[in-house]
Each structure stands twice: as structure tokens, then as C-alpha cells.
DSSP file (Angstrom, degrees, kcal/mol; ACC not computed):
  #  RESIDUE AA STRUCTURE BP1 BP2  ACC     N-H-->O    O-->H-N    N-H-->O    O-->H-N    TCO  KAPPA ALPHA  PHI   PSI    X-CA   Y-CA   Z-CA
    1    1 A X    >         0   0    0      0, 0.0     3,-1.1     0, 0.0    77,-0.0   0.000 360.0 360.0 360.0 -62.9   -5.5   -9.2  -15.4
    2    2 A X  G >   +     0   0    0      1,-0.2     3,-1.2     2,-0.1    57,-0.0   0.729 360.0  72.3 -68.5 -14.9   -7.8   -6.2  -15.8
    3    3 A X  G 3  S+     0   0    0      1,-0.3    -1,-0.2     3,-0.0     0, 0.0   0.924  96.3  45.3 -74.7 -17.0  -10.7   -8.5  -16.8
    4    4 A X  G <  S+     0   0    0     -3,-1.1     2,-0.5     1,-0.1    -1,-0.3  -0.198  88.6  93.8-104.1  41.4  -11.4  -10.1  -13.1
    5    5 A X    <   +     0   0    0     -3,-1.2     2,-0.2     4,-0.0    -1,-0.1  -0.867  53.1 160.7-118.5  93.1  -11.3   -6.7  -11.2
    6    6 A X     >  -     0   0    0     -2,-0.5     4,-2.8     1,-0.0    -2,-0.1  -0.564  64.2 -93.8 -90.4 157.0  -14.8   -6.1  -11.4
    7    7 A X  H  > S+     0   0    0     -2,-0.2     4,-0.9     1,-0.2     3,-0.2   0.992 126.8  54.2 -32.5 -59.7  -16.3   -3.2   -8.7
    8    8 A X  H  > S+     0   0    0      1,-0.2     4,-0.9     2,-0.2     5,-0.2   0.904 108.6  40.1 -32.7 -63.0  -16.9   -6.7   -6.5
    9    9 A X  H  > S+     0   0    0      2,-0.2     4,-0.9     3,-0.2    -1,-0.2   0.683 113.9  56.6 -87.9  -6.3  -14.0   -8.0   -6.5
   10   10 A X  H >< S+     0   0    0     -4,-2.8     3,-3.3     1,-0.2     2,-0.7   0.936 114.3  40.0 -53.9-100.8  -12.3   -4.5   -6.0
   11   11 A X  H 3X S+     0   0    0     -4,-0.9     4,-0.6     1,-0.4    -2,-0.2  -0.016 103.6  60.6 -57.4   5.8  -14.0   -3.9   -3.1
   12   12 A X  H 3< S+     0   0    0     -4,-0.9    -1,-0.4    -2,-0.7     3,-0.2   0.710 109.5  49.7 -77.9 -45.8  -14.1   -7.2   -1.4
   13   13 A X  T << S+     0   0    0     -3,-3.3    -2,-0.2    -4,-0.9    -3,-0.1   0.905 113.5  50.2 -74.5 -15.4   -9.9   -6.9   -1.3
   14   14 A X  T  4 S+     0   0    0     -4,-0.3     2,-3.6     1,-0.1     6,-0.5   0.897  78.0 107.8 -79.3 -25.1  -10.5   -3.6    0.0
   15   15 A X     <  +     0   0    0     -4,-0.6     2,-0.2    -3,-0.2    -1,-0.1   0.023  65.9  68.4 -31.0  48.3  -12.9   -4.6    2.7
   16   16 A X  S >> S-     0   0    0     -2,-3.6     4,-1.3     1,-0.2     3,-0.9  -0.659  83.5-118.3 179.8 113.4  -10.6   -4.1    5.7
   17   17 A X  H 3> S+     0   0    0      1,-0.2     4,-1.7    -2,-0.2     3,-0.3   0.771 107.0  50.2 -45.6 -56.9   -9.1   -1.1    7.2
   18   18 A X  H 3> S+     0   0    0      2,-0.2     4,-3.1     1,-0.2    -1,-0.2   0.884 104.8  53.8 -34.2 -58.3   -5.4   -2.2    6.5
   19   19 A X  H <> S+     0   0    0     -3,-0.9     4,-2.5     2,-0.2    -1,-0.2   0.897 110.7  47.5 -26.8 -61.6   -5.7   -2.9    3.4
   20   20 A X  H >X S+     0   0    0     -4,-1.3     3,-2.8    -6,-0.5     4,-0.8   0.921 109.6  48.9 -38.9 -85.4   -7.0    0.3    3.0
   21   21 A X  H 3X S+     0   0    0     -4,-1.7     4,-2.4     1,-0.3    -1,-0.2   0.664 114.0  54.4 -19.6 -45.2   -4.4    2.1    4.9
   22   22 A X  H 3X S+     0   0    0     -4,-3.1     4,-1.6    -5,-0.3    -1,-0.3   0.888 104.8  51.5 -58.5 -39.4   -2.1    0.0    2.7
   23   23 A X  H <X S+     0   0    0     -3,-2.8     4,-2.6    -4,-2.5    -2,-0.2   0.891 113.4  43.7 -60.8 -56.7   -3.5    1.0   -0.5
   24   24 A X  H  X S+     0   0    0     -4,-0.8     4,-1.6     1,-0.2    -1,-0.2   0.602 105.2  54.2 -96.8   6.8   -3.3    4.2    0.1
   25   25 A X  H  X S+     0   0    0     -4,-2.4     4,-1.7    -5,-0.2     5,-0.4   0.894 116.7  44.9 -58.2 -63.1   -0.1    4.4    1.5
   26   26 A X  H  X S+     0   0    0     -4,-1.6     4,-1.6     2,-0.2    48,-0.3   0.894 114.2  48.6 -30.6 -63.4    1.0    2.6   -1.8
   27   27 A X  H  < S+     0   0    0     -4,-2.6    -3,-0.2     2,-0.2    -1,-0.2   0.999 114.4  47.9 -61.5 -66.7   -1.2    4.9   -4.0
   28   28 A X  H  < S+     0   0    0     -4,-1.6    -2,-0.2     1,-0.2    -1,-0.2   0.576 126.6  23.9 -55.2 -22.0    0.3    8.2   -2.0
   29   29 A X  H  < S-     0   0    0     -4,-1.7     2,-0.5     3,-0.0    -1,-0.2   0.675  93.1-131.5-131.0 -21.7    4.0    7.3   -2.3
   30   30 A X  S  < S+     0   0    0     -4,-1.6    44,-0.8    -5,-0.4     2,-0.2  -0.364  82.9  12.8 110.1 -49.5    4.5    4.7   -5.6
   31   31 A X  E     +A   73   0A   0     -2,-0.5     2,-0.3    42,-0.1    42,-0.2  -0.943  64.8 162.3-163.1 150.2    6.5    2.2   -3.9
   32   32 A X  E     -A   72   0A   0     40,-2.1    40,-2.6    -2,-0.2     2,-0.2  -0.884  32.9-112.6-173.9 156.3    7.4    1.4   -0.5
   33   33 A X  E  >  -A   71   0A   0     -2,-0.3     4,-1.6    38,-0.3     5,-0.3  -0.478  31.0-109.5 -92.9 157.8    8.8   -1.7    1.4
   34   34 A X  H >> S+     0   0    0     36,-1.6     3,-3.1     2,-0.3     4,-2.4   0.922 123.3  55.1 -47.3 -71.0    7.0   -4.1    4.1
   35   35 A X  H >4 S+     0   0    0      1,-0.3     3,-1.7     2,-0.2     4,-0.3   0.549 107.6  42.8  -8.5 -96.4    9.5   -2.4    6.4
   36   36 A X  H 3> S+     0   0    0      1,-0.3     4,-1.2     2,-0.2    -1,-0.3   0.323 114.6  52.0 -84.9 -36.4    8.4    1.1    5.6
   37   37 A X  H <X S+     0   0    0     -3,-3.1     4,-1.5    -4,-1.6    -1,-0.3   0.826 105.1  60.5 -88.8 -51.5    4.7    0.0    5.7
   38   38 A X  H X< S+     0   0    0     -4,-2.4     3,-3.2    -3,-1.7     5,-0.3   0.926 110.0  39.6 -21.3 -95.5    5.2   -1.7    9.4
   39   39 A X  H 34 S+     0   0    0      1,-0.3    -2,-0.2    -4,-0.3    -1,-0.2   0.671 109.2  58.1 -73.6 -13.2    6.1    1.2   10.8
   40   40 A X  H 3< S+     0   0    0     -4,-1.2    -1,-0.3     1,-0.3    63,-0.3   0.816 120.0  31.6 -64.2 -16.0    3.5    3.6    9.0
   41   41 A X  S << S-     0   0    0     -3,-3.2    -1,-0.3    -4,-1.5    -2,-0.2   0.244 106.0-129.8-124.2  14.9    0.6    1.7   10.2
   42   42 A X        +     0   0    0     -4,-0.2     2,-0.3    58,-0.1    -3,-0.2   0.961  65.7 114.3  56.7  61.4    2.2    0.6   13.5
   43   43 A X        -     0   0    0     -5,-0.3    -2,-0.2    -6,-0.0     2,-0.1  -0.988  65.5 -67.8-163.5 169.7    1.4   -2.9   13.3
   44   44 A X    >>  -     0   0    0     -2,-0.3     4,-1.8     1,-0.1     3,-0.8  -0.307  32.9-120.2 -79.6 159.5    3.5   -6.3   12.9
   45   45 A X  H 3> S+     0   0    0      2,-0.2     4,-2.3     1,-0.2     3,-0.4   0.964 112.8  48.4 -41.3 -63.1    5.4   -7.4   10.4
   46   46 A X  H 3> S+     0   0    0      1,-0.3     4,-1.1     2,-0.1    -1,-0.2   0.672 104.7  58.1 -91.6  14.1    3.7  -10.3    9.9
   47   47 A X  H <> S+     0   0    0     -3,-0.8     4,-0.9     2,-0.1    -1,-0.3   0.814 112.9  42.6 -83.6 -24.4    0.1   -8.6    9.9
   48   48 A X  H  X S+     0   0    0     -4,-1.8     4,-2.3    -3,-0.4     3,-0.4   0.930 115.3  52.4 -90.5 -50.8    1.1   -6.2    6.8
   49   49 A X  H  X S+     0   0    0     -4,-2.3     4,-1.2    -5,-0.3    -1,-0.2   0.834 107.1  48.9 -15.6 -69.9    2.7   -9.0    5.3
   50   50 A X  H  X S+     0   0    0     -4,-1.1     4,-2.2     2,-0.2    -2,-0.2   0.694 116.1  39.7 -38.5 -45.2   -0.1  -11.0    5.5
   51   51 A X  H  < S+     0   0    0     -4,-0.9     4,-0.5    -3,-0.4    -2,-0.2   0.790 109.4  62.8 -98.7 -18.3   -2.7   -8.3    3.9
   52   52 A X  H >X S+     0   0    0     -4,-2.3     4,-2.2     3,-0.2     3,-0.6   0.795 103.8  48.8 -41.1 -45.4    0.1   -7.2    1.2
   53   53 A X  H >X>S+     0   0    0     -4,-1.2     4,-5.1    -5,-0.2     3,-1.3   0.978 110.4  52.1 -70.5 -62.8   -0.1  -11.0   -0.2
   54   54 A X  H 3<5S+     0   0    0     -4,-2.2     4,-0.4     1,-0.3    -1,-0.2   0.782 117.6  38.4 -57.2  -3.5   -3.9  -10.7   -0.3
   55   55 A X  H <>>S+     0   0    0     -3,-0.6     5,-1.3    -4,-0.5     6,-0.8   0.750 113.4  49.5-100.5 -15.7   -3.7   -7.5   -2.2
   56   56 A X  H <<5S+     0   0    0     -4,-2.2    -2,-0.2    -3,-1.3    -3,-0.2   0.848 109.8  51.7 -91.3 -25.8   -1.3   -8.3   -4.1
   57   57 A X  T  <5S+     0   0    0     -4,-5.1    -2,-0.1    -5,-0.2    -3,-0.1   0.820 107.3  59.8 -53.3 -28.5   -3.2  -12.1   -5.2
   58   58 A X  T  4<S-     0   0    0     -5,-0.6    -1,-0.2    -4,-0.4    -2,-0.1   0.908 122.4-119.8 -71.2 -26.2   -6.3   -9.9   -6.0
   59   59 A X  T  <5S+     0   0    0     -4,-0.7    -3,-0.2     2,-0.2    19,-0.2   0.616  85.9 112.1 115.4  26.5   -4.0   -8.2   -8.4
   60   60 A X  S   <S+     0   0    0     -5,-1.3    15,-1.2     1,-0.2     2,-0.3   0.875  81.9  44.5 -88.1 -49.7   -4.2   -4.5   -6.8
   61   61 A X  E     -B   74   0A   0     -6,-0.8    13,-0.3    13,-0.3     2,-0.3  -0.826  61.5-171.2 -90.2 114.5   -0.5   -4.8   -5.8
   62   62 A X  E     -B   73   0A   0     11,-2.0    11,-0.8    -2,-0.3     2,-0.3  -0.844  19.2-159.3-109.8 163.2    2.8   -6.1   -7.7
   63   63 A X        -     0   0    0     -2,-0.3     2,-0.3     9,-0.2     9,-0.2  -0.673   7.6-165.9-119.9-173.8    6.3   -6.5   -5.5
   64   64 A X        -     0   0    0     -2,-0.3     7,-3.0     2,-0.1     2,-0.4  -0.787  16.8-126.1-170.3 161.2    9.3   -6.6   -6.5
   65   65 A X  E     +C   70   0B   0     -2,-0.3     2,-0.4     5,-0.3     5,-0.3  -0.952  19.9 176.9-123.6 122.4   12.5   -7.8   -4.5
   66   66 A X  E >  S-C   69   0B   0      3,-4.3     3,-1.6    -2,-0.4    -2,-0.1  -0.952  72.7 -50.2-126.5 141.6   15.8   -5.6   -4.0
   67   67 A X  T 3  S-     0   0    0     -2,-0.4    -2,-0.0     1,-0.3     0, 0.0   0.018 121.9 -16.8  52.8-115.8   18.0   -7.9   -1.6
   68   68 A X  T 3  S+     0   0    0      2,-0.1     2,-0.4    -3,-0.1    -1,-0.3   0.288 119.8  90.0-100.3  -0.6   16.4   -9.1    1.2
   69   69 A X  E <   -C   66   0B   0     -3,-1.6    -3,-4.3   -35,-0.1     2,-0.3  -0.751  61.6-141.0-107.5 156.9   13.3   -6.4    1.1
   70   70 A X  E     -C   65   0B   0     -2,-0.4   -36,-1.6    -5,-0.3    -5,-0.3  -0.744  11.4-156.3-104.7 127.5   10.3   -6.6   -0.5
   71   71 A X  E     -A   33   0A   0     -7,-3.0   -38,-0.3    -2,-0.3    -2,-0.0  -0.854   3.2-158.5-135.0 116.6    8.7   -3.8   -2.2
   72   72 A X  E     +A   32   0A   0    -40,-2.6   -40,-2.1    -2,-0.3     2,-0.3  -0.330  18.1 170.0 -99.1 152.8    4.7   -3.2   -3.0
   73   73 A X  E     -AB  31  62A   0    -11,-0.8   -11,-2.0   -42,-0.2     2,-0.5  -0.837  50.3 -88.5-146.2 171.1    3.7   -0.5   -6.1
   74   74 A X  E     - B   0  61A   0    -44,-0.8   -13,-0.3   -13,-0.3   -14,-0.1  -0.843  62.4 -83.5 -73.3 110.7    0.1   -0.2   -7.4
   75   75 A X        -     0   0    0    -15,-1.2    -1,-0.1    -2,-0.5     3,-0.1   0.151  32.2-143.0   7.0 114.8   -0.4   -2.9  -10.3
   76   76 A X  S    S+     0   0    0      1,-0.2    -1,-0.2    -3,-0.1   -15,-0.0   0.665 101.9  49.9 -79.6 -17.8    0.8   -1.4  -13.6
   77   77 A X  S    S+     0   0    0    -18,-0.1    -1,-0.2     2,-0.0    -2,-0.1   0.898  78.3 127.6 -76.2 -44.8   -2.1   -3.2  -15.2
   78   78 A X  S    S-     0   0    0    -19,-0.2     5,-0.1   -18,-0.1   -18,-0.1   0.224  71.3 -99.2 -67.1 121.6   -4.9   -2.1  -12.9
   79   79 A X        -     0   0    0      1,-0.1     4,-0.5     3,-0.1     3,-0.4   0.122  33.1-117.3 -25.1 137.7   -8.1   -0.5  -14.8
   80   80 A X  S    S+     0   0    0      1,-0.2     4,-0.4     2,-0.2    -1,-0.1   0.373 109.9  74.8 -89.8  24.2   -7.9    3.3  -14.6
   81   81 A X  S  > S+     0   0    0      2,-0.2     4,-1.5     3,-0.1    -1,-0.2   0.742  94.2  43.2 -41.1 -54.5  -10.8    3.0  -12.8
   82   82 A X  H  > S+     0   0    0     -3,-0.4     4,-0.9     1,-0.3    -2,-0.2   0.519 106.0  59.1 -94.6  -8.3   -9.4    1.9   -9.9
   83   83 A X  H  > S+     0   0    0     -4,-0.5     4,-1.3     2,-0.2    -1,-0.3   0.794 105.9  46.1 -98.2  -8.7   -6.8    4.0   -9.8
   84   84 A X  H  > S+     0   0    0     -4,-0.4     4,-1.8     2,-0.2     5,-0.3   0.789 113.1  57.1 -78.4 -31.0   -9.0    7.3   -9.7
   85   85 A X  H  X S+     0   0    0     -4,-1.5     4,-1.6     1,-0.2    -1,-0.2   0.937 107.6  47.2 -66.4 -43.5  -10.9    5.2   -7.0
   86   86 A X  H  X S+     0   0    0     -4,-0.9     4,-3.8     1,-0.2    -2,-0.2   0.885 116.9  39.8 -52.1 -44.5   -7.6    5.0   -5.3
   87   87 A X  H  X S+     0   0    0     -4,-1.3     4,-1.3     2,-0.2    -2,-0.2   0.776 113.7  48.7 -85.3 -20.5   -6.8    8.7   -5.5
   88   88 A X  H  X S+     0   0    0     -4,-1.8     4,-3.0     2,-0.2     3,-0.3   0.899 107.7  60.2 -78.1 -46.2  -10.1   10.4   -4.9
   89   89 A X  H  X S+     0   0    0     -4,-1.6     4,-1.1    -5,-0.3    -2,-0.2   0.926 111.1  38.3 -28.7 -81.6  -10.1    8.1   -2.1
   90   90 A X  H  < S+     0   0    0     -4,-3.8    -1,-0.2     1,-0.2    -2,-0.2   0.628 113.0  53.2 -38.5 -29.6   -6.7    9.8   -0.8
   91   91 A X  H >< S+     0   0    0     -4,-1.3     3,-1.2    -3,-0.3    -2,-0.2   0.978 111.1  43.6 -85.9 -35.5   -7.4   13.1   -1.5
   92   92 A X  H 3< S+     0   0    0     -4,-3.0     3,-0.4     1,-0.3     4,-0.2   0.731 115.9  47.8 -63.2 -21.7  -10.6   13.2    0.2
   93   93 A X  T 3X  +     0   0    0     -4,-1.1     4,-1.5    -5,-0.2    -1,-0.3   0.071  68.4 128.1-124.3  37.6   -9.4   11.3    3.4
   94   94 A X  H <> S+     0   0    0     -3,-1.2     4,-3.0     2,-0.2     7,-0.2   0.894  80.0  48.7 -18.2 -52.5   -6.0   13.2    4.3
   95   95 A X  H  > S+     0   0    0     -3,-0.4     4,-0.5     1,-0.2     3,-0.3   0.993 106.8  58.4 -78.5 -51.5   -7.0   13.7    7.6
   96   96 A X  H  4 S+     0   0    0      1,-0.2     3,-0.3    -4,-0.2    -1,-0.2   0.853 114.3  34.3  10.8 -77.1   -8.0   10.0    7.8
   97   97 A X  H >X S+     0   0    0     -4,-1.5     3,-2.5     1,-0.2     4,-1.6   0.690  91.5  96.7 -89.9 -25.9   -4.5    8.7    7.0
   98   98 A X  H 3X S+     0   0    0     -4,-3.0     4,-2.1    -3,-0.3    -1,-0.2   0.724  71.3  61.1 -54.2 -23.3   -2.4   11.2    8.6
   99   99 A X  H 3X S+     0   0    0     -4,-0.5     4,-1.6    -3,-0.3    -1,-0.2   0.865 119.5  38.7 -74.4 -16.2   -1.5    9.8   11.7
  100  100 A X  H <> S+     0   0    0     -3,-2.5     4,-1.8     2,-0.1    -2,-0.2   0.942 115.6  49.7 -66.3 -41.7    0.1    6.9    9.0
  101  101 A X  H >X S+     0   0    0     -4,-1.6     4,-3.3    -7,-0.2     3,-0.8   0.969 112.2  49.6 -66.9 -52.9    1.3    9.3    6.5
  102  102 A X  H 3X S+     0   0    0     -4,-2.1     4,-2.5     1,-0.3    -1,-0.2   0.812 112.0  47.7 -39.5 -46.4    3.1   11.3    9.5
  103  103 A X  H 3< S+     0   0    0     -4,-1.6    -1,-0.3   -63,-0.3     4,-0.3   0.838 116.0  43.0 -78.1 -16.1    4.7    8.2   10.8
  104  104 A X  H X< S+     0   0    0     -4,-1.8     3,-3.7    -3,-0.8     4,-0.2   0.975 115.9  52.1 -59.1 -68.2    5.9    7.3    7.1
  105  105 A X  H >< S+     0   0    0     -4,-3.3     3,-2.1     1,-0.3    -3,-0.2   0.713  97.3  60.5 -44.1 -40.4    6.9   10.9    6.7
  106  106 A X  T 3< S+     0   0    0     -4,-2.5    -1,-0.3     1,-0.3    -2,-0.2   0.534  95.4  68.4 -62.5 -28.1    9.1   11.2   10.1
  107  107 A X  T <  S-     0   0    0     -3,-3.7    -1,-0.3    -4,-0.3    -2,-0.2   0.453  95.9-161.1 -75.1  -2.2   11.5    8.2    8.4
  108  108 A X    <   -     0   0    0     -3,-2.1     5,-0.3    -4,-0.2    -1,-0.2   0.081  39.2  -3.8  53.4-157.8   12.2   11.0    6.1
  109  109 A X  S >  S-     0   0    0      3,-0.1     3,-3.6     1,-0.1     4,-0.4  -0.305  83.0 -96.8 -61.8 140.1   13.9   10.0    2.2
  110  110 A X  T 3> S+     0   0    0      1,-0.3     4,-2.9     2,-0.2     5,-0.1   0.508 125.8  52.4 -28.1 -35.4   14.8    6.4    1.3
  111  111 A X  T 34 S+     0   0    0      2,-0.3     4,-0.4     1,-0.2    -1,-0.3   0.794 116.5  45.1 -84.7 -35.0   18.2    6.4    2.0
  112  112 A X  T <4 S+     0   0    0     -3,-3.6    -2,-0.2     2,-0.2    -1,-0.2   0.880 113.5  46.7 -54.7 -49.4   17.0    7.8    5.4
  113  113 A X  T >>>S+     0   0    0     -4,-0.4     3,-1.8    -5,-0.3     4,-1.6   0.871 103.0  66.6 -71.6 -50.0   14.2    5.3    5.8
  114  114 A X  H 3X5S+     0   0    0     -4,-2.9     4,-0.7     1,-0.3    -1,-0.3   0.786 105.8  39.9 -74.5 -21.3   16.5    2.4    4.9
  115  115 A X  H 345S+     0   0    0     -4,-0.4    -1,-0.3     3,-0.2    -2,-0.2   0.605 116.2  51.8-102.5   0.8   18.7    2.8    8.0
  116  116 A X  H <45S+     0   0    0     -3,-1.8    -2,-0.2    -9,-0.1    -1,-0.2   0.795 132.5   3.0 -94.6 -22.1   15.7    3.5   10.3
  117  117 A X  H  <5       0   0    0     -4,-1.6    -3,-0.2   -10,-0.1    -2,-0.1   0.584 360.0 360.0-136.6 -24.7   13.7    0.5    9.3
  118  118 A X     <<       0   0    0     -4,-0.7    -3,-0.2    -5,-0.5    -4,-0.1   0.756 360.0 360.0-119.9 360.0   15.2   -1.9    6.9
């Protein structure tokens, strides 16, 4: 796993503002469902979808399945390289991400967020 995440191939799966967004949505919270990712970034379903498979083929992402939802975490494998690359990332670019993190935040705690989105 950790051996084909070179800088390269890191930063080719990040190479796209969603992604980003995704990542560090992901990075900022542990775990969150496609739902829950929709409506932070405003976007469809089946765009988030879309860039969640490719992050999660590059090996950045793992899911998991509770019922009918889908839920993305940061790779338990992934180099701790890439996760300081992840976090530095976040703290430095707050302001960045807030209008996502805000709309994330406003679904308030899971049990909340599951009857507003999933």
C-alpha cells in the first residue's frame, strides 16, 4: 500500500479542488458519509461520489458501509508523511475551507446529521 504513494502519485490524486476539499474534510472530522460530504461542498451526489472512488483507488481513502451509506476515513495505512501533509494543509488553510466546514458544521452531531442528510 504505502509503497506506490510516492510525492507524485500523492499529488496527482490531489490535483483538483474537490478532492482537496474532500481530503480535508476527511482529515478534519475522521469519518464522514457521501451524504454528509454532498452537502459540505454543495455539489451532487454523483460528483463527490465520483472523486471519493478516485481517492479512495489511489489508496488516500478507505470506506466502509453501514446500511445503505457509505462512509470515507483517511487510509489507516497511509505514510505518516501524508498525513502531516494532510494536517498542515488544514491548519494553515481554515479560512479556505470554512464556507465547507460551516456547512458540515450547521448539520450539527451524527445523530443530527443522519436525519438532515442521510
Amino acid at each position: 500500500m504505502a509503497d506506490h504513494l510516492t510525492p507524485t502519485t500523492v499529488f496527482k490524486c490531489l490535483a483538483d479542488e474537490t478532492r482537496v476539499r474532500l481530503m480535508l474534510l476527511v482529515t478534519r472530522e475522521e469519518e464522514l458519509c457521501v451524504c454528509e460530504l454532498t452537502c459540505a461542498l454543495d455539489e451532487s451526489q454523483p460528483k463527490v461520489s465520483r472523486h471519493l472512488a478516485q481517492l479512495r483507488n489511489c489508496g488516500l481513502l478507505e470506506d466502509r458501509r453501514q446500511g445503505q451509506w457509505v462512509y470515507y476515513r483517511l487510509h489507516p495505512n497511509l505514510p505518516d508523511w501524508v498525513v502531516d501533509v494532510l494536517k498542515t494543509t488544514l491548519e494553515a488553510n481554515q479560512h479556505w475551507l470554512r464556507p465547507d466546514a460551516k456547512r458540515l458544521d450547521v448539520m450539527g452531531d451524527r445523530p443530527q446529521r443522519l436525519s438532515a442528510c442521510c
